[in-house]
C-alpha positions in Angstrom: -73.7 70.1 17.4 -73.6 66.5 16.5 -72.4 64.2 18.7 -68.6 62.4 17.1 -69.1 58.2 17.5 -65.6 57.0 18.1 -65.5 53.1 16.3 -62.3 51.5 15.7 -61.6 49.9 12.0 -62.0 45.9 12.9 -59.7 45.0 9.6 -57.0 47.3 11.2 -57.6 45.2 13.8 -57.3 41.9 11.9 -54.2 43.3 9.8 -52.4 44.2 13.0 -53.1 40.6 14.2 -51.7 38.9 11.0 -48.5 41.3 10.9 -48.1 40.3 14.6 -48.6 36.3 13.9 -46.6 36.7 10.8 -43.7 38.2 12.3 -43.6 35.1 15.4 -43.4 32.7 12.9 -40.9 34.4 10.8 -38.8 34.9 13.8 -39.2 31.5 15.0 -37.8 29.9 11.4 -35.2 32.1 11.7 -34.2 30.8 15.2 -34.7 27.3 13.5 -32.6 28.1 10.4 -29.9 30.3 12.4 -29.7 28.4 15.3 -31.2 24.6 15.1 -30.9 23.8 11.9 -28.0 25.8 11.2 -25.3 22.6 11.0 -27.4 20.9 8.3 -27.9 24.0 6.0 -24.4 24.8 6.4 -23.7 20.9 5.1 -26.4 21.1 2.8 -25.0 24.3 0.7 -21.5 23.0 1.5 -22.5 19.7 -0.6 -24.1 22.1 -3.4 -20.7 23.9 -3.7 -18.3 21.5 -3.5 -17.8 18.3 -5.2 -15.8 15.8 -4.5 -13.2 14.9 -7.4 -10.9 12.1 -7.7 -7.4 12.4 -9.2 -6.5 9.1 -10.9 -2.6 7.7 -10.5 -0.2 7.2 -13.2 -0.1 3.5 -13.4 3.8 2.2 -13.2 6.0 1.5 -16.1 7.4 -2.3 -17.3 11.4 -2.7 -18.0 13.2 -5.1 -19.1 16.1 -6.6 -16.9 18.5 -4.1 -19.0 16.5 -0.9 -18.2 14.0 -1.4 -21.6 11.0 -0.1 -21.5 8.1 -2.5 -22.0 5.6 -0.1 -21.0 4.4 3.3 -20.1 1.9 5.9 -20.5 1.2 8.6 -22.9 -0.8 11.7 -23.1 -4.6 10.8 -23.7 -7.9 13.0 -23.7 -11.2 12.1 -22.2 -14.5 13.3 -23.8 -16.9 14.9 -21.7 -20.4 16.9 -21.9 -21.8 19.1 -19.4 -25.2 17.1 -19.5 -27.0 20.2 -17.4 -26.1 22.7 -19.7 -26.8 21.1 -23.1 -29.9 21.9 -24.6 -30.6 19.6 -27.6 -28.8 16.2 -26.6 -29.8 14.1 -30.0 -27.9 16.9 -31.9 -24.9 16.7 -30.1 -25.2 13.0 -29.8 -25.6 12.7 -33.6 -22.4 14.6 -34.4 -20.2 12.8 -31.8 -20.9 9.7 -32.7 -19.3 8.7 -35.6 -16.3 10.7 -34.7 -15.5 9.5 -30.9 -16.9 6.0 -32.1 -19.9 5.6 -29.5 -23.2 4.3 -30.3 -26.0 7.3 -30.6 -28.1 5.8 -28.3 -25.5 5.5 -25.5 -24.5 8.9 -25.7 -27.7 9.7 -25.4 -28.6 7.7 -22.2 -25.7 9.1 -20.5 -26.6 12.3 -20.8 -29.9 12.1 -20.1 -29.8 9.8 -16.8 -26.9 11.9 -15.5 -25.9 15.2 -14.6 -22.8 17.7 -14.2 -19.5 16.7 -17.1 -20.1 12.9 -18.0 -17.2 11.1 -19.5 -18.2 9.9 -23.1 -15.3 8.3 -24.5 -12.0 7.6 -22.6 -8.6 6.8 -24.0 -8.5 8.8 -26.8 -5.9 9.9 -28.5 -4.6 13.6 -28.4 -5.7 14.8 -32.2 -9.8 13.7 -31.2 -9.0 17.6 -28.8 -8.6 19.3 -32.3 -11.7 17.4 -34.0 -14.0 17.9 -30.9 -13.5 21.5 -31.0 -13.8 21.5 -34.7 -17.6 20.7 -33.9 -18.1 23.6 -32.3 -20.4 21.6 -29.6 -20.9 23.9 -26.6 -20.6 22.7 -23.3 -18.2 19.7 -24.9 -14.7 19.3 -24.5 -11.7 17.1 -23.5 -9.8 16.8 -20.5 -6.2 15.1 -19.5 -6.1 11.6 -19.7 -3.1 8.7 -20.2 -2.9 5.8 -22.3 -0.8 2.7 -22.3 1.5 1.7 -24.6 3.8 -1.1 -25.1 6.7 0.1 -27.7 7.9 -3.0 -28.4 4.5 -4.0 -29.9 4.3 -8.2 -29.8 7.5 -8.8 -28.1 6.6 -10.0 -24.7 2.7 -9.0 -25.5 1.7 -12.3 -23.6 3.5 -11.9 -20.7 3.3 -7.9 -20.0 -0.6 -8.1 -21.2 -2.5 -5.0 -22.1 -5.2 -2.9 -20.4 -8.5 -2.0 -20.9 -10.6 1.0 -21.2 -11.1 1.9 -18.2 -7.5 1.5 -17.0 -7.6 -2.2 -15.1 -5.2 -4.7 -16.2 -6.8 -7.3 -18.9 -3.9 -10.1 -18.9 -0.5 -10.8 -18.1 1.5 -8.9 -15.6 -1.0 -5.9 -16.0 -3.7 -8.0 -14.6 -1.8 -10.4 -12.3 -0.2 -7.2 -10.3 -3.2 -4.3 -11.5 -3.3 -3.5 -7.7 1.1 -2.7 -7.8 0.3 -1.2 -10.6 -2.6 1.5 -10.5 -1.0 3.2 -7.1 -4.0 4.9 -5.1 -5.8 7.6 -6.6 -6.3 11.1 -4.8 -8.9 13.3 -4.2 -9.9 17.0 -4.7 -12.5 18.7 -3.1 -13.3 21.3 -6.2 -15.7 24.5 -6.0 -18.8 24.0 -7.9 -21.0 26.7 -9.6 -24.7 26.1 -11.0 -23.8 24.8 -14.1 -21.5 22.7 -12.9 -18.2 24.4 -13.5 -15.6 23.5 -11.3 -12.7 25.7 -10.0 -10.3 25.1 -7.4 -9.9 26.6 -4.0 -7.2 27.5 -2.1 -9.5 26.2 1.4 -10.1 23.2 0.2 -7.6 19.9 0.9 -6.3 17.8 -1.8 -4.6 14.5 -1.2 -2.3 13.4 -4.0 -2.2 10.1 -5.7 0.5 7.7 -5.0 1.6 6.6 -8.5 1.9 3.0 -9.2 4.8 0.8 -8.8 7.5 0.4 -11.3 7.9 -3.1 -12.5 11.7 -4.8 -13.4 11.1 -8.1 -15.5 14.0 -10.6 -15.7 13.4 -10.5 -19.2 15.8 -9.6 -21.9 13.8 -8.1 -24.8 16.8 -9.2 -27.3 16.6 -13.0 -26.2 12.4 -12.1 -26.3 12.8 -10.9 -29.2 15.0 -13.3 -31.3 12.8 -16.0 -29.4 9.7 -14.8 -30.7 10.9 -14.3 -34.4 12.6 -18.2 -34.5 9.0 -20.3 -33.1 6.9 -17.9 -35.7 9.6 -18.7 -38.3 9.4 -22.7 -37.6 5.2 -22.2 -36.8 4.9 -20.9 -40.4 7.5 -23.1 -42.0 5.8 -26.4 -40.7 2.1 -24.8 -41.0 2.2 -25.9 -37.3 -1.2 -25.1 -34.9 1.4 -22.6 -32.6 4.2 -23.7 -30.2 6.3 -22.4 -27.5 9.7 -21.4 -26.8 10.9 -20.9 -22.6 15.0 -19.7 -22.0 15.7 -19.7 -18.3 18.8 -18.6 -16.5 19.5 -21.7 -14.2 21.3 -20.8 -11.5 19.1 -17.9 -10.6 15.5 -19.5 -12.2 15.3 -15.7 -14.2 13.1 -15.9 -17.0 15.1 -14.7 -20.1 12.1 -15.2 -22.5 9.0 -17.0 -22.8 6.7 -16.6 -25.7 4.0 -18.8 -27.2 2.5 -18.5 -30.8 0.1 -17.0 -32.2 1.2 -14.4 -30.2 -0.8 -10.2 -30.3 0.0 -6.5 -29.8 -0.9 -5.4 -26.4 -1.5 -2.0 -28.0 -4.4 -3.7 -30.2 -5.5 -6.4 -28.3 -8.7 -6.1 -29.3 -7.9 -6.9 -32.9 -7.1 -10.4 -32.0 -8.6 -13.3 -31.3 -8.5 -14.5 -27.5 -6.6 -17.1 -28.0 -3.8 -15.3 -29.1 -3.6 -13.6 -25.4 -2.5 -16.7 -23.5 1.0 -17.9 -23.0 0.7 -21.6 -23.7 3.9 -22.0 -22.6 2.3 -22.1 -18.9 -1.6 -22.3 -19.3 -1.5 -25.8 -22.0 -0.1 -28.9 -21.1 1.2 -31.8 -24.1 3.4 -35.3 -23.5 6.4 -34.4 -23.4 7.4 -37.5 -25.3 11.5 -38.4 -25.4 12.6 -35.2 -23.9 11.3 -35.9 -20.4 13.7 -39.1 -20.7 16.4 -37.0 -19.1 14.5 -36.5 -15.7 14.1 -40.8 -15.6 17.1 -41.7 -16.5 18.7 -39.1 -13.8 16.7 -40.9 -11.6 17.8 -44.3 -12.0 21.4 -42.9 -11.7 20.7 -40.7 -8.7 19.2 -43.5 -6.9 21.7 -45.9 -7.7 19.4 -48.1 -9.4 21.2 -48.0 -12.8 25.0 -47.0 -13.8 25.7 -45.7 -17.3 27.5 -48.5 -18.2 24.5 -51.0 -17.9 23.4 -52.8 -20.6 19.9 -53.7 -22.0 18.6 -55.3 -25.3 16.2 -53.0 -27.4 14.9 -55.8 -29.0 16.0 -54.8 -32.9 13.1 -51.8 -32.7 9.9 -53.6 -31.3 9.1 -55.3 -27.9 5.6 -57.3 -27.0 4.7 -57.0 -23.8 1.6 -57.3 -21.3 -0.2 -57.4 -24.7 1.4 -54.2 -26.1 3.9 -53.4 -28.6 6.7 -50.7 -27.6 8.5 -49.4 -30.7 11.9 -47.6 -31.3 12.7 -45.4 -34.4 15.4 -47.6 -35.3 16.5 -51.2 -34.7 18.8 -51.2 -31.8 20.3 -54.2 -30.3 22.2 -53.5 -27.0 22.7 -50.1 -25.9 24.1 -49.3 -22.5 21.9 -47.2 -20.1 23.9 -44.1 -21.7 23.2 -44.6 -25.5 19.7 -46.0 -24.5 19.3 -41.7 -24.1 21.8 -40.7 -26.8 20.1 -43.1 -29.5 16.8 -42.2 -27.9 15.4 -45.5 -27.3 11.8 -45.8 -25.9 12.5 -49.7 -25.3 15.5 -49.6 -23.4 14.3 -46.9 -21.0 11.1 -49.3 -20.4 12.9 -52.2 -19.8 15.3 -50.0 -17.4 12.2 -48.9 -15.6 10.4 -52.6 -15.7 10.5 -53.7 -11.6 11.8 -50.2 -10.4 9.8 -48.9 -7.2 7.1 -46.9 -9.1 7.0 -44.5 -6.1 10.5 -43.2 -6.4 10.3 -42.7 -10.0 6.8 -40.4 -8.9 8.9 -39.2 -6.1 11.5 -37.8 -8.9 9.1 -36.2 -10.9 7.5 -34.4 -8.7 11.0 -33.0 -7.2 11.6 -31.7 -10.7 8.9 -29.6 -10.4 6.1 -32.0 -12.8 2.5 -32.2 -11.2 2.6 -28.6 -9.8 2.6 -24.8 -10.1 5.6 -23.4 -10.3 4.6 -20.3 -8.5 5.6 -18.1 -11.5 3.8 -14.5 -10.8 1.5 -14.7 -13.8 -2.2 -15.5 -13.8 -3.2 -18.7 -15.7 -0.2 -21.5 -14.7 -2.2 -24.9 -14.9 0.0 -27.6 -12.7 0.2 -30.1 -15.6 -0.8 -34.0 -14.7 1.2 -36.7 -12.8 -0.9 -38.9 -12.0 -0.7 -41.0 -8.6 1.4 -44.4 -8.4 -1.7 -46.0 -7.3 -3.8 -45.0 -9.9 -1.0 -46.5 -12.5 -1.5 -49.5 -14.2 1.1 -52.4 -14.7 2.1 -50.6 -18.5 1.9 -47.2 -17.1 5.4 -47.2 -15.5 6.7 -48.7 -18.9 5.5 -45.7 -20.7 6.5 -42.9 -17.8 9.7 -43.6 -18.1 9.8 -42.5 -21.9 7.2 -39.3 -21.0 3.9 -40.5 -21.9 1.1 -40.9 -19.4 2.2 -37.7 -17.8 1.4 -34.1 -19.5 3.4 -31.2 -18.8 4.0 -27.5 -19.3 6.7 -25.8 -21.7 8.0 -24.0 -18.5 7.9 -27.3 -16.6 10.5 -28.8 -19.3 12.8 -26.1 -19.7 13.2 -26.1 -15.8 13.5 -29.3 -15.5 16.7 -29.1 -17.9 17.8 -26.2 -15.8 18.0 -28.5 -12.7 20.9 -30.7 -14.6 22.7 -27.6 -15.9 22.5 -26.1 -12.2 24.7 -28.9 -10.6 21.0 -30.8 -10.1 19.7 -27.6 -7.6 16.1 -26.8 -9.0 15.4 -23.3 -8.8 11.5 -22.1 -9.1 11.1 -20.1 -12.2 10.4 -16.4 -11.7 9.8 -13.2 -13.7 9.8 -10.4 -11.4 13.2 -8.9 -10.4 12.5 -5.7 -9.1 9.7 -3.7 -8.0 10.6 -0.1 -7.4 8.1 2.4 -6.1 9.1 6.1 -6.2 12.4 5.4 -7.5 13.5 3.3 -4.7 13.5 -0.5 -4.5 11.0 -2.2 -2.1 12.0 -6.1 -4.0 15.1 -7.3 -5.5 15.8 -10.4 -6.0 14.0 -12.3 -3.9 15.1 -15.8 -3.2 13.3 -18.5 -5.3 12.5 -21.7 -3.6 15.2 -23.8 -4.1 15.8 -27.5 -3.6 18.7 -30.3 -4.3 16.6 -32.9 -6.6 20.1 -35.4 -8.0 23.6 -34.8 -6.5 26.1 -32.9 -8.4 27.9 -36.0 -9.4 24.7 -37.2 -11.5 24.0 -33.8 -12.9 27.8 -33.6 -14.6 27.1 -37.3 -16.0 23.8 -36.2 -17.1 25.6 -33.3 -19.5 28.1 -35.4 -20.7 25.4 -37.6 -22.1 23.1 -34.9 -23.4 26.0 -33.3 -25.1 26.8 -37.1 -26.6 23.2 -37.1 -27.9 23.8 -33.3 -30.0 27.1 -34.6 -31.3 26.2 -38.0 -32.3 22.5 -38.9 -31.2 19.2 -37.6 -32.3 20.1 -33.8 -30.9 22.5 -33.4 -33.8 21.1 -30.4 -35.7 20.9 -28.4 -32.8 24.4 -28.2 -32.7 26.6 -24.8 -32.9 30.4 -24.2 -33.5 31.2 -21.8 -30.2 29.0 -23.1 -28.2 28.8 -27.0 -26.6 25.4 -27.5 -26.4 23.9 -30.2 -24.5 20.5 -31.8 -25.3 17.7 -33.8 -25.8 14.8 -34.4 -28.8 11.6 -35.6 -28.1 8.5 -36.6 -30.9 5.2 -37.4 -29.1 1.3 -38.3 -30.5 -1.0 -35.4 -29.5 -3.2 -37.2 -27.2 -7.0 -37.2 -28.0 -10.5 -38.5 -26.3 -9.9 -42.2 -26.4 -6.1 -42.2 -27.1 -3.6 -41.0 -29.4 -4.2 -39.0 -32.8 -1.8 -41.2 -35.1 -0.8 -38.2 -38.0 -0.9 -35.1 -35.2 2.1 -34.7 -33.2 4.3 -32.5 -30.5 7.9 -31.5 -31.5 10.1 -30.8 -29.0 13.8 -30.0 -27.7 15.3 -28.9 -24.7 19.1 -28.0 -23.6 21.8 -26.0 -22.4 24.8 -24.2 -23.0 27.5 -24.3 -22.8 28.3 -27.8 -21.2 30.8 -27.0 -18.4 29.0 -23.8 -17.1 26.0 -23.2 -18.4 24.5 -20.1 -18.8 21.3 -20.3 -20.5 18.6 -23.2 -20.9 16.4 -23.2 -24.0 13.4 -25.4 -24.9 10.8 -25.5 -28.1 7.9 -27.1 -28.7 6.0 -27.4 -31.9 2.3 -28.0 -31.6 1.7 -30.2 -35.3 4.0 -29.4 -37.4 3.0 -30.7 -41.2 5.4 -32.1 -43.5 7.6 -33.3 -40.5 7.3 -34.2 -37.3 10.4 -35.8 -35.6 11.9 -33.1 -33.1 15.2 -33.8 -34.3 14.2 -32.3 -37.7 11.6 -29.5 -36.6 12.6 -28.6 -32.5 16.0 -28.7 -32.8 16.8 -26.4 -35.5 14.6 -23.8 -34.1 16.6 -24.3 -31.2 20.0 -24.4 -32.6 19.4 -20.9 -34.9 18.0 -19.4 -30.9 21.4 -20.3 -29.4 23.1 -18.8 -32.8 21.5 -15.8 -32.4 21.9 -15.6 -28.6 26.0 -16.3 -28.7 25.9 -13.4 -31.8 24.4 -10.9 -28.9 26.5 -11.9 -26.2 29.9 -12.7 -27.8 31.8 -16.2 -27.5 34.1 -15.4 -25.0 30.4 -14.3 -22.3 29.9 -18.1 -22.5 33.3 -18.9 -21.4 34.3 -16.7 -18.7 33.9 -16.7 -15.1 30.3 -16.4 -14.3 31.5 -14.3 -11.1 33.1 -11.5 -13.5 30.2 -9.8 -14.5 29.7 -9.4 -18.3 29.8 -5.7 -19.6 27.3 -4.2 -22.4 27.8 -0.9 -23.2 24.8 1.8 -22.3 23.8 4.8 -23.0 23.1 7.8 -20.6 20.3 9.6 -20.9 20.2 13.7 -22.1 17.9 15.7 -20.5 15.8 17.0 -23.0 12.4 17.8 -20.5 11.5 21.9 -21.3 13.1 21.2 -24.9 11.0 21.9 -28.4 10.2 18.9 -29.9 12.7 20.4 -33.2 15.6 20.8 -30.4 15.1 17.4 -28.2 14.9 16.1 -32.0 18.3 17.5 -33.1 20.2 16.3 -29.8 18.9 12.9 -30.1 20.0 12.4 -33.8 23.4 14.5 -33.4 24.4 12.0 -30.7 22.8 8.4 -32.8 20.2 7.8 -30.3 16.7 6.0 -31.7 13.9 7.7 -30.4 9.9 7.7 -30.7 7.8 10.8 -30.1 3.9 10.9 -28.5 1.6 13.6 -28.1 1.0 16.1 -30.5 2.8 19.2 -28.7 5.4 21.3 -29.5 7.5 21.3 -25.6 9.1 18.1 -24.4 7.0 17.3 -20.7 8.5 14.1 -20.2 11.1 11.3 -21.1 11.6 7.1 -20.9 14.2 6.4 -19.4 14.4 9.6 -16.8 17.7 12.3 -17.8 20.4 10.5 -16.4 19.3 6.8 -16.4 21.4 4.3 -19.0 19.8 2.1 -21.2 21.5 -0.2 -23.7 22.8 1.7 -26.6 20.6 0.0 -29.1 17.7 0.7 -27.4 14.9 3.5 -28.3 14.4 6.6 -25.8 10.4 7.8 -25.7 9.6 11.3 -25.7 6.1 12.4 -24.9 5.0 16.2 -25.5 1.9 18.1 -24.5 -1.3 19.2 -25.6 -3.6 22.2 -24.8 -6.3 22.1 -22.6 -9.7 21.9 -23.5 -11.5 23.0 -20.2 -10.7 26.2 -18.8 -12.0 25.4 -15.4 -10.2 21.7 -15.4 -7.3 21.1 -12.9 -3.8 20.6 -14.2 -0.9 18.5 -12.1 2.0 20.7 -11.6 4.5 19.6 -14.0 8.2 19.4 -12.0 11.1 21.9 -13.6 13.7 21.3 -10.3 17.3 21.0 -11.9 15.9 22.6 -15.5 17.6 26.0 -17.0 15.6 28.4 -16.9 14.4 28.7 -20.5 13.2 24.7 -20.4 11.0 25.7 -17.6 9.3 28.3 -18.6 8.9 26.3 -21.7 7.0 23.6 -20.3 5.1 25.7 -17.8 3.7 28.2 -20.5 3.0 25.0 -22.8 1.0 24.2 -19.5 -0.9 27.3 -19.6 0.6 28.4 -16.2 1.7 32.0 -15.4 5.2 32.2 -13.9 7.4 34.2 -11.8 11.2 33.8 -11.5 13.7 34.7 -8.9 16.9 34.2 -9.6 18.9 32.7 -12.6 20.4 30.0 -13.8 19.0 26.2 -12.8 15.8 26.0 -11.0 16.3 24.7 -8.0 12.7 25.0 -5.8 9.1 25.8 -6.9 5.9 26.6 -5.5 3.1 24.8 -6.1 5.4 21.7 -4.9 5.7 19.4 -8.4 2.6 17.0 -8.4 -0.1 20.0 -7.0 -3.8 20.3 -8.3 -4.5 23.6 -9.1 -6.4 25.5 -11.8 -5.1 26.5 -15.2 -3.8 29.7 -15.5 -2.3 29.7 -11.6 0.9 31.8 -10.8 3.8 29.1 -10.4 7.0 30.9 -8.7 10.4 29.3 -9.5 13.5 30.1 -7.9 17.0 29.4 -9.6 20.4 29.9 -8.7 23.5 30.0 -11.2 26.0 27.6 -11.5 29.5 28.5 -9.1 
C-alpha cells in the first residue's frame, strides 16, 4: 500500500490571507466612516438633501395722504427650467425665446453653466403660465411671483418711481427707501431629490419674511393730478422744453404735489427716455428772475433797512450804471418800496439794494432755504447756487436783489413763498407722513426743521403787497373770484456758457391762498415757452386755472374756515369681498357705485386694496387681485389667511390654492392651522375652525 503525501493547497493559503486582509481594511473604513468621519458624511448627505431656499418679502405699498393707493403688487409668475433634467437645451431654448422675450443664446448659457430650476424670465405676467404649458416643454414651468404696479399710471410717476426686474427700487421713493421697502426675506430649508425636486418637510425650520414697510405720502393724488394735467396743458400750448409745478402746505411744509414735465409711467418706465424720470422740480436749477424779489424786499423790511412807504426813482425804464444798463418793462418814475414789487421793477429794487450790507441780504437768502438741500427724502435734490458775498462783484448785489446771479430750485421757490404765508416761520419741505409697518405706525408726522426767518409783522405786510401785485400789478391773471390770491411773476433769460441766451427764457409764478390764512402755496415754472415769455402771460394762468381747480375740490367755504376745525370729505368703507368669485366681488362692487380694477387671471378673490374695512375717498378705485394655478407641483405656497371669512369664502380661496381642508365648526372662521403666512407644500391639509355668530 502506497504511502498518502499530505500537501496543503498554497492558493488556499493565499486566498485565506487576502479574505483575512480584506476583511481588516473593510472593517477599519467602517470604523472610519461609522465612527470618525461619521459628522462629515452626515453633513455631506445632509447638504445633498436639503437646499436651502429663500422666500422673498412682499415689498410695501405707497398711499396717498387720503388712503390712495399709489402702489402695490400683483400676482406675477417666474419662468424656470430644471437645467439637470432637460435633455436637448437648444430645443427648449428655441421655443422659449420668442415667447418669454429672452435672447436664445442666454437661455442657453444659463442652463448650461447652472444646475437644479434656473429662473429664466422674472416678472411676468400671469397668462405667460397658460402659454408656457401650451409648449408642452418638460421639466419647464412657472412659479409664484409679484409685480409692481402703480394704478394711477403718470400721476406722481416721478416721485413714487418704479422698480426694476429684479425687484430693487429704480427711482424716486422706490429707490430712495428700497431698504423700508423690500422687508427681509426668509428662508426654507426644502428636501431635495436627484433631479432636483423639492418638497417640504415637516423637520425642517422656516423663518418667514418680514414684509416691507407701508409708505403714507403727504401727497394728494387730486392736487397731483390736476397739477400734472395744467403744466402739460401750458408745456404743449407754449411748445415749452418742460417746466415744473410744487404746492406745499405751509404751516406743516406737506408736499401736496410736485410734478415736472415730461413726466413717464412707472409701470413702463422703460418706454421712456431717462430724462423723463427726474423731477426737475428738485434735481435742475434756473434764475428765478422777479419772483425771488419777494424774499429781498422782505429783507430790507425785516431788517429795518427800508419801510413800504419809501420812495425811489426808476429812472423812466433804463438806468446806467458801473458801465451797465438795468432795464424795466415799463417806464416808471417814482414808485414807493411797495409798488417797486407790485409794478415789478428791476431798477427800483437795485437802487434799494445799492449800499445795503451784502452779507445780510446773503444772510437772508440762505434763511429762506436758497444755497442748500432741503432735506426732502428723495434721491437727486441738488442745493441750487448762492454764491459767497466775497466772491460778488460790485454789480452782483444790484442784480441779487431782482434774482439773477443766484439759481434756484422749483421747491426752493415755492417754499420760500410758504415762509410769508406761514407768519414768516420756514418749514423744511417733506413728503413722507407715515410709515406703517405691519399695520401699525412706527412715523407720523415727524417734526420738520423749523426756523423764524422775518417776524410776523413783515410776513402780513409782505401779503398785502403780493395780493396788490394780483389785483393791480403784473400777477393779475392769476387772479380767482373765491379765493384772494396773493402773488408774484417773474420772466428771466435762461442763462448760457458765457451769459444769457437773449430769445430763451424761464416763466415763472409763485403764491398763496387765500391771503388771511393761507392754506396752500403754488408755484410754476415754464422752461422756454415759444410765442410768449413774460410769466404774467404764461406762469400765471397755469397757476390761476391750479387754484380754480383746487377751490372746485375743496369747496369755498374749506378756504375760509378755521384751520383748527378739521375739513370733512366723505369716504368710503371697504366690503370684504376676499374668498368671493370674481362675478360676485364684481356684482357688490357695482351694486354699491364703487370703481374698481381687477388683476390676475383667476376666478376667487385672494386679496384687496384698501384692506375690508379701511375707507378711502369715495371717488377713488378699489384693486382686486385674483389667483392663478400653480405650475410646479412640488413648489411651496404661502398660506393664504381666511380668519374672520364665512365659511364658504374660505374654502373658496383655499381650494383655488390647491390646499385640502378640514372644518370644525360653522359659521366665521375664527383660527387656522398652518398659521396664515406658513410655507408648506401644495396640496397640504389646512384645518379651520369657525364658530357661528351669537
Amino acid at each position: 500500500m502506497a504511502k498518502r503525501r499530505s500537501q496543503k493547497n498554497p492558493r488556499i493559503g493565499c486566498f485565506a490571507l487576502f479574505m483575512a486582509a480584506f476583511m481588516l481594511v473593510l472593517a477599519i473604513k467602517l470604523v472610519s466612516v461609522q465612527v470618525l468621519q461619521r459628522d462629515e458624511f452626515v453633513a455631506n448627505a445632509a447638504g445633498q438633501q436639503a437646499k436651502i431656499v429663500s422666500l422673498q418679502p412682499e415689498r410695501g405699498k405707497m398711499y396717498d395722504r387720503n388712503g390712495s393707493l399709489l402702489a402695490f403688487n400683483v400676482p406675477a409668475v417666474t419662468v424656470v427650467a430644471n437645467a439637470d433634467s432637460i435633455v436637448d437645451i437648444h430645443a427648449v431654448a428655441t421655443r422659449l425665446s420668442p415667447l418669454i422675450g429672452i435672447p436664445y443664446e442666454t437661455i442657453v448659457n444659463k442652463l448650461r453653466k447652472s444646475y437644479g430650476w434656473v429662473e429664466l424670465a422674472r416678472k411676468q405676467p400671469p397668462v405667460m403660465r397658460d402659454r408656457i404649458a401650451s409648449l408642452q416643454l418638460a421639466h419647464v414651468g412657472c412659479r409664484d411671483d409679484l409685480m409692481r404696479r402703480y394704478p394711477k399710471g403718470h400721476i406722481a410717476g416721478q416721485v413714487i418711481g418704479f422698480t426694476r426686474s429684479d425687484g430693487a427700487g429704480g427711482n424716486g421713493l422706490e429707490l430712495a427707501r428700497n431698504d423700508q421697502l423690500t422687508g427681509k426675506p426668509g428662508t426654507a430649508i426644502l428636501q431635495q431629490t436627484g433631479r432636483a425636486r423639492l418638497f417640504s418637510h415637516p423637520h425642517y425650520p422656516v423663518r418667514l419674511p418680514q414684509n416691507g414697510d407701508d409708505l403714507v405720502l403727504t401727497l394728494d393724488f387730486r392736487y397731483q393730478r390736476v397739477a400734472e394735467q395744467e403744466l402739460q396743458r401750458t408745456v404743449e400750448e407754449y411748445s415749452a422744453v418742460g417746466g415744473s409745478v410744487v404746492i406745499l402746505e405751509p404751516s406743516s411744509g406737506e408736499l401736496l404735489a410736485i410734478c415736472s414735465a415730461p413726466n413717464y409711467d412707472p409701470n413702463r418706465y422703460a418706454d421712456y427716455r431717462d430724462a423723463s424720470w427726474k423731477l426737475a422740480a428738485i434735481t435742475d436749477q434756473f434764475e428765478p428772475g422777479s419772483t425771488f424779489k419777494p424774499a429781498m424786499l422782505s429783507a430790507m423790511f425785516d431788517a429795518g433797512y427800508k419801510s413800504e412807504e419809501d420812495v425811489v426813482f426808476c429812472e423812466l425804464g433804463a438806468w446806467n450804471v458801473m458801465g451797465e444798463t438795468i432795464r424795466d418793462t415799463k417806464k416808471y418814475g417814482d414808485l414807493s418800496a411797495r409798488n417797486v414789487l407790485v409794478y415789478s421793477s428791476n431798477i427800483g429794487m437795485a437802487k434799494m439794494a445799492k449800499g445795503w450790507d451784502k452779507r445780510i441780504m446773503h444772510d437772508y437768502a440762505r434763511r429762506f432755504g436758497f444755497g442748500q438741500k432741503s432735506g426732502l427724502e428723495l434721491v437727486g435734490e441738488i442745493s441750487g447756487t448762492l454764491k459767497h458775498p466775497k466772491d460778488w462783484m460790485p454789480f452782483s448785489q444790484l442784480t441779487f436783489s431782482f434774482g439773477h446771479e443766484i439759481a434756484v430750485t422749483p421747491l426752493q421757490m415755492c417754499a420760500m413763498y410758504a415762509t410769508i404765508a406761514n407768519d414768516g416761520i420756514y418749514t423744511s419741505p417733506r413728503i413722507i407722513k407715515e410709515i406703517v409697518h405691519d399695520g401699525k405706525s412706527v412715523y407720523f408726522n415727524a417734526t420738520a426743521e423749523r426756523r423764524r426767518v422775518i417776524t410776523k409783522e413783515t410776513a402780513d405786510l409782505m401779503r398785502d403787497i403780493l395780493a396788490e401785485a394780483v389785483e393791480k400789478g403784473t400777477g393779475i391773471n392769476a387772479a380767482i373770484d373765491r379765493v384772494q390770491i396773493c402773488g408774484k411773476t417773474g420772466t428771466a433769460h435762461v442763462v448760457q456758457a458765457g451769459g444769457y441766451a437773449t430769445d430763451r427764457y424761464i416763466s415763472s409764478f409763485g403764491g398763496f391762498f387765500p391771503k388771511d390764512k393761507p392754506k396752500i402755496t403754488i408755484f410754476v415754472m415754464i422752461k422756454e415757452p415759444k410765442g410768449g415769455y413774460f410769466g404774467g402771460a404764461v406762469a400765471a394762468p397755469c397757476f390761476q386755472r391750479i387754484a380754480e381747480r383746487i377751490v372746485d375740490l375743496e369747496g369755498a367755504n374749506y378756504f375760509q374756515q378755521d384751520p383748527e376745525q378739521p375739513f370733512e370729505r366723505s369716504f368710503a368703507a371697504m366690503p370684504n369681498l376676499v374668498g368671493l368669485s370674481k362675478n360676485d366681488a364684481v356684482n357688490i362692487l357695482r351694486k354699491n357705485g364703487h370703481n374698481f380694477r381687477l388683476y390676475g387671471d383667476g376666478a376667487i378673490i385672494i386679496s384687496q386694496e384698501p384692506a375690508p374695512g379701511d375707507t378711502i375717498p369715495d371717488d377713488d378705485y378699489i384693486y382686486l387681485t385674483t389667483d392663478f394655478k400653480q405650475a410646479l407641483s412640488d413648489s411651496l405656497a404661502s398660506v393664504p389667511t381666511v380668519l374672520d371669512l364665512p365659511v364658504r369664502n374660505a374654502l373658496n380661496l383655499l381650494a383655488e390654492r390647491h390646499f385640502k381642508v378640514e372644518v370644525e365648526g360653522s359659521g366665521t372662521v375664527v383660527r387656522q392651522q398652518p398659521a396664515p403666512g406658513d410655507r408648506v407644500a401644495i396640496g397640504e391639509k389646512i384645518k379651520i375652525y369657525c364658530k357661528a355668530a351669537i
